[in-house]
C-alpha positions as CSV (number, residue, x, y, z in Angstrom):
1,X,106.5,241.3,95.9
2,X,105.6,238.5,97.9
3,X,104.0,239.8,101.8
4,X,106.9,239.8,104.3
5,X,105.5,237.1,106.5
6,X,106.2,234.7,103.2
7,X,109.6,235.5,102.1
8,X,111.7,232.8,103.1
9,X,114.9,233.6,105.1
10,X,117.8,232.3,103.8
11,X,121.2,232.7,105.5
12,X,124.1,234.0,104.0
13,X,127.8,233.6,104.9
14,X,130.3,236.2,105.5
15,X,134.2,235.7,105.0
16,X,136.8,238.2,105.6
17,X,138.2,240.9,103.1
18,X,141.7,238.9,102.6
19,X,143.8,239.7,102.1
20,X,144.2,243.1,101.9
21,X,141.5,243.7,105.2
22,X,141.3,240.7,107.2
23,X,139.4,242.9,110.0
24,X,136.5,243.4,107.5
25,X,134.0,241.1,106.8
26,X,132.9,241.4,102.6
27,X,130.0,240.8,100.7
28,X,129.0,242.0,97.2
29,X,125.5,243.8,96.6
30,X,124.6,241.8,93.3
31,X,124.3,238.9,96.2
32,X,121.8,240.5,98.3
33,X,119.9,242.4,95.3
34,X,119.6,238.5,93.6
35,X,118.3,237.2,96.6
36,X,115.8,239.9,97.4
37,X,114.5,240.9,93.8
38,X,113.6,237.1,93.8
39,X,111.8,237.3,97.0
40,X,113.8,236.1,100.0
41,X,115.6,237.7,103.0
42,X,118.8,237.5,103.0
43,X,120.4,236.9,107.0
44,X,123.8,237.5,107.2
45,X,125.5,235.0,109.4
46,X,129.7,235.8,110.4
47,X,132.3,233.6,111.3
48,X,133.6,233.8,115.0
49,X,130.4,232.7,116.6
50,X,130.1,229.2,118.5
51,X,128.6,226.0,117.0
52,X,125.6,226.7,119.1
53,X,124.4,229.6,117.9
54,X,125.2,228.6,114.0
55,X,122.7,226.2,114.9
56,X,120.2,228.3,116.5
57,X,120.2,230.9,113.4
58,X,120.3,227.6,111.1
59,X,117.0,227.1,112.8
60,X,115.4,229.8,112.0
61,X,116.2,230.1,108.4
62,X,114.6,228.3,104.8
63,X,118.2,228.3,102.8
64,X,121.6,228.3,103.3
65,X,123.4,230.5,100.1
66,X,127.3,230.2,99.8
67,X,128.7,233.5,97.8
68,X,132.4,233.8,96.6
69,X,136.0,234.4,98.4
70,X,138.9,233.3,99.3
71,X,139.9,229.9,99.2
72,X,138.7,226.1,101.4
73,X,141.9,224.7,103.4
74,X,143.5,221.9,101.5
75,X,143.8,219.6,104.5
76,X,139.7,219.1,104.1
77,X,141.0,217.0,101.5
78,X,144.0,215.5,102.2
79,X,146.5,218.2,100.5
80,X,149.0,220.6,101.5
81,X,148.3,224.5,100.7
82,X,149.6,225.3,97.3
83,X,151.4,228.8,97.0
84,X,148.9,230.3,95.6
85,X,145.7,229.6,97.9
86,X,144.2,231.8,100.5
87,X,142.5,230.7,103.3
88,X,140.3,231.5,105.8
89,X,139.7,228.9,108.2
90,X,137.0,230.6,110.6
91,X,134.9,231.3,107.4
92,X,135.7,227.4,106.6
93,X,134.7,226.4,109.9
94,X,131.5,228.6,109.9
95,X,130.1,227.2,106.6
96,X,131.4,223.5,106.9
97,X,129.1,223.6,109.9
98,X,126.1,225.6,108.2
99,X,126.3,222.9,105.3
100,X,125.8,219.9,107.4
101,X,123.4,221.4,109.4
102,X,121.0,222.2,105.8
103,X,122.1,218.7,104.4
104,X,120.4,217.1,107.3
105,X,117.6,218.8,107.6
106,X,117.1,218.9,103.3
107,X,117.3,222.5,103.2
108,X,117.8,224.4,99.6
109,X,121.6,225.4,99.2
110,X,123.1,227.3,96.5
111,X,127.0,228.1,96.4
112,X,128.3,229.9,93.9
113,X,132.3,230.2,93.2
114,X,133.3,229.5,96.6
115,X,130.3,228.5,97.5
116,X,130.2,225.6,95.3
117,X,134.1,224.2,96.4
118,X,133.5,224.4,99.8
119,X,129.9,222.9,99.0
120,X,131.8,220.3,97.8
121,X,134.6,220.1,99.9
122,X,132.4,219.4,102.9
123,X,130.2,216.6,101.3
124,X,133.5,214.6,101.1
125,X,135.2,216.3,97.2
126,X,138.2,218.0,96.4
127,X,139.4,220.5,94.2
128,X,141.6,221.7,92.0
129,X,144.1,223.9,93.7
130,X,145.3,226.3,91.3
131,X,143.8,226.4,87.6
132,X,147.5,227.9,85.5
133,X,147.0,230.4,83.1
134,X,147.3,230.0,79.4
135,X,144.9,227.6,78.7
136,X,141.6,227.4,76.7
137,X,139.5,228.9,78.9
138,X,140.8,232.2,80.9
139,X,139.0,231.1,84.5
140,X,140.3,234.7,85.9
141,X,138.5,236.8,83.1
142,X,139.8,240.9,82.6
143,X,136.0,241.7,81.9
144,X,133.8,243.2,84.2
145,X,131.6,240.4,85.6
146,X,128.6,241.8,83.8
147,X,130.7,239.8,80.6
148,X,130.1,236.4,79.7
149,X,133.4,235.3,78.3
150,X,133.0,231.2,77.9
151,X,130.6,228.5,77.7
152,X,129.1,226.1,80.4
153,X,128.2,222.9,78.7
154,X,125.1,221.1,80.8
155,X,124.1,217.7,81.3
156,X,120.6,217.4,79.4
157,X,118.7,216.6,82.2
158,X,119.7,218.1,84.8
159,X,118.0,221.0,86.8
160,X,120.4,223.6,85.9
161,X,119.8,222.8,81.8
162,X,115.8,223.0,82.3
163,X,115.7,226.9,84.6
164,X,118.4,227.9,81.6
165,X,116.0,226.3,78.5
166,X,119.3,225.5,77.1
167,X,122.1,223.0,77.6
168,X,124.7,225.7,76.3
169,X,124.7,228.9,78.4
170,X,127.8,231.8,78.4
171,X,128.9,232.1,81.5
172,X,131.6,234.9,83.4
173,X,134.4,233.9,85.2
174,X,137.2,234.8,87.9
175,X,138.3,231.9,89.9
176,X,141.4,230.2,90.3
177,X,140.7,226.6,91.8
178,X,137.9,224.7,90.5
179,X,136.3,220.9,92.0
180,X,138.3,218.0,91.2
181,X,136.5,215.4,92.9
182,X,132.7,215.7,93.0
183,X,131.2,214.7,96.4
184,X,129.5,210.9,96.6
185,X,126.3,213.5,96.9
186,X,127.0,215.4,93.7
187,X,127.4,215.3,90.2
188,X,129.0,217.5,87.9
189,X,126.7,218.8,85.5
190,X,128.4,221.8,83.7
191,X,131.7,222.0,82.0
192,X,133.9,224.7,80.3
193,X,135.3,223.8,77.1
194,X,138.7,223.0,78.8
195,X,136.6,220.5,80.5
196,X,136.7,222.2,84.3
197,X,133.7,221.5,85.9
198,X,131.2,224.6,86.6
199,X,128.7,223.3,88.2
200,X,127.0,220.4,90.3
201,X,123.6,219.4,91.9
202,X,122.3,216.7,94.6
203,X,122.6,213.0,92.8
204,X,119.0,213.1,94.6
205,X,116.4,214.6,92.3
206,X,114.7,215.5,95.2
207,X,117.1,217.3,96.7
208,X,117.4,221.2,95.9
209,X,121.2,221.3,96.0
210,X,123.3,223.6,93.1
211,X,126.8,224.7,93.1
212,X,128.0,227.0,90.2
213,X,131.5,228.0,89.7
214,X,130.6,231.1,87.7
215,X,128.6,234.4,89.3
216,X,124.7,234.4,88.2
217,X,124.4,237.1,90.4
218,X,126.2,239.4,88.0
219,X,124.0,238.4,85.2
220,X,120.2,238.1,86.2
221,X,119.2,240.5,83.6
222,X,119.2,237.6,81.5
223,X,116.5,234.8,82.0
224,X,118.4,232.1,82.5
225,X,120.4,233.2,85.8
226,X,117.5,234.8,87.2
227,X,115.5,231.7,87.0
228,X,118.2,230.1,89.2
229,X,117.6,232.3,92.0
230,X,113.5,232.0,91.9
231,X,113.9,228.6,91.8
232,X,116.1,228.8,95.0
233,X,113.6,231.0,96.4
234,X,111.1,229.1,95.5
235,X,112.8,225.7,96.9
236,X,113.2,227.6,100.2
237,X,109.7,228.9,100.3
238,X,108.3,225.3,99.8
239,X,110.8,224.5,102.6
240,X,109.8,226.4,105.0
241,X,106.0,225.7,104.5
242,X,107.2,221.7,105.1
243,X,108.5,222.7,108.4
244,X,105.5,224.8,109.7
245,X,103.0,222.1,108.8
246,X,105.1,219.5,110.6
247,X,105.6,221.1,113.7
248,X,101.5,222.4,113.6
């Protein structure tokens, strides 16, 4: 392990436990174990707190990661809430906010489930409401997530295909809205076999930016999905050293 002083600190956002505890905030362990076993500090940052001081933690941090919940509001993109969506509008507040904040300053971001619609929903997407069961591809998966029950089909050269040596990976699954319209600043660049998309980058090359539909965190016994998260670490390491030597 890395010394202290050089683990990158990356901030991670919390939603609420909807709905069965919306006084709880939730976060899985595989999240914080990913993050750490590939080197970073994970810095928990909760809805409910003013613009100001999301900024002044977002200052202090190399990453922003997005993990899994409940579900973006609809009006983000034009729609009215479909029956089946839950929303939580302070945690949709907190990490519209976050993601602007890292998108201007070219910070690493990595959003997975969640993380990647509202990743795209604040770049300017939309998505997919409400996936009905039935079809192909079972998006809400029985399995424990340690199970990889489809296929993500990647675009060749994108940065997903290269960490995962592959452009056919087995993927888990347990989501029920999925992006519809990528972001001007993204680009799909893994599909199911029903054609959903599962996961998007930055258009920019340059640009460390990844959403994934599907939880790596569940998987990183298995090369491919750990390499995701040491290249995020990674990315945010190199960050942080960018920022230090320009404000030397």
């Amino acid at each position: 392990m890395r010394d202290v002083v050089n683990r990158p600190l990356i901030a991670v956002t919390l939603g609420r436990d909807l709905p069965d505890r919306p006084s709880v905030f939730r976060l899985a362990d595989s999240y914080v174990q990913a993050l750490a076993s590939s080197g970073a500090i994970p810095i928990a940052i909760l809805p409910g707190v003013d613009d100001a001081a999301i900024r002044h933690v977002m200052e202090r941090v190399d990453g922003l990661f997005l993990p899994g919940g409940v579900d973006p509001h609809p009006r983000h993109f034009g729609e009215e809430v479909h029956p089946k969506t839950v929303i939580d509008e302070d945690l949709d507040a907190l990490e519209m906010n976050a993601i602007a904040i890292a998108d201007g300053w070219e910070m690493p971001i990595l959003g997975v489930c969640r993380g990647c619609q509202i990743l795209n929903v604040a770049l300017g997407g939309s998505l997919v409401q409400h996936l009905e069961p039935g079809g192909p591809v079972d998006h809400l998966q029985d399995l424990p997530l340690k199970s990889a029950v489809h296929e993500l089909r990647m675009e060749g050269d994108s940065r997903l295909a290269r960490l995962s040596e592959t452009r056919l990976l087995r993927v888990n699954s347990l989501h029920h809205q999925a992006i519809g319209g990528p972001a001007r600043a993204l680009r799909v660049v893994g599909t199911a076999e029903d054609g959903v998309a599962e996961a998007v980058e930055a258009r920019d090359p340059e640009r460390w930016i990844v959403g994934v539909q599907y939880h790596p965190e569940e998987l990183i016994d298995q090369r491919a999905h750990r390499n995701l998260f040491d290249d995020f670490v990674s990315s945010c390491t190199r960050f942080a050293a960018a920022r230090k030597t320009a404000t030397e």
